[in-house]
N, C-alpha and C positions, 0 to 999 in steps of 0.2 A: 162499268167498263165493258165493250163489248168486243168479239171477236170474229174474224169470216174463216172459211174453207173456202176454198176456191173449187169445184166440180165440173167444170168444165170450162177449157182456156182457148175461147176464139177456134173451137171444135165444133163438128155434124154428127160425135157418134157419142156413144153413151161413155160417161168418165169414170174414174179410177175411183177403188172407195179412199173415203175420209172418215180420220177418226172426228166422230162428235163425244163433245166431252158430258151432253145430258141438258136436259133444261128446254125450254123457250125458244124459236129461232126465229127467222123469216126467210124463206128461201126464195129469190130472185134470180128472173131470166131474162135475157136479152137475147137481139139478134134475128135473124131470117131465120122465121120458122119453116117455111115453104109446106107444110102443112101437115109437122112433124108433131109429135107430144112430145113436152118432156116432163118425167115425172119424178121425185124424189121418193125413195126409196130406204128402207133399213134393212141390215143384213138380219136374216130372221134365226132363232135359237138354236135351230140346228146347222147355226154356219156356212152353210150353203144354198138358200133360198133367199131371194130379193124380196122384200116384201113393198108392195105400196102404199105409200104413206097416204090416208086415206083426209079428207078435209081441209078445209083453211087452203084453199086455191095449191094444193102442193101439186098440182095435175094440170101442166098449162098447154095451152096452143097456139099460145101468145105470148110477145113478151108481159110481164107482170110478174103478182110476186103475193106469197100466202105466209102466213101465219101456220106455227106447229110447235107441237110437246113432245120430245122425243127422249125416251130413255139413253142412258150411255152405248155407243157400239158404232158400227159403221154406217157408213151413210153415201149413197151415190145420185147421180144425175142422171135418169134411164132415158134413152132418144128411142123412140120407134115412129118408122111410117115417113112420109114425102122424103124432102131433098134440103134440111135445113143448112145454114152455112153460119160463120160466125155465131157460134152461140158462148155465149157467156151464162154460167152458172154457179149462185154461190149460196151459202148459207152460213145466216148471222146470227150470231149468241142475243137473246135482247135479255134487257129482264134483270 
């Protein structure tokens, strides 16, 4: 059985954190990039640092959609750069 986060709801900026509960995912984007990134993100050890989740397409500039291993903790959908609109972003438990 698998489960989503939702990280960004038909938004242009960066979303709210999500708890991820550890494991496996797939994280997918949609939407008018206009010539934005959007990057998945964990909240890093000292609680206060975003870190970027490195590999497995979590770094788009497009819609599509990567593969990732992520420990338990938080987890966001970071916008930087052009004029994106409609973006939808999520991340799914697989595994």
């Amino acid at each position: 059985m698998s489960w989503s986060v939702r990280l960004i709801d038909n938004g242009n900026v960066t979303g709210a954190a999500a708890k991820w509960a550890g494991g496996p995912g797939v994280f997918s984007v949609t939407g008018a990039f206009g010539g934005a990134t959007v990057k998945l993100q964990q909240l890093g050890p000292d609680g206060a640092t975003w870190l970027d989740v490195s590999g497995g397409n979590a770094d788009l500039t497009g819609p599509g959609q990567g593969g990732f291993v992520l420990p338990e903790g938080q987890v966001r959908a970071a916008v930087t750069g052009g004029t994106p609109s409609g973006l939808i972003a999520v991340a799914t438990q697989v595994g």
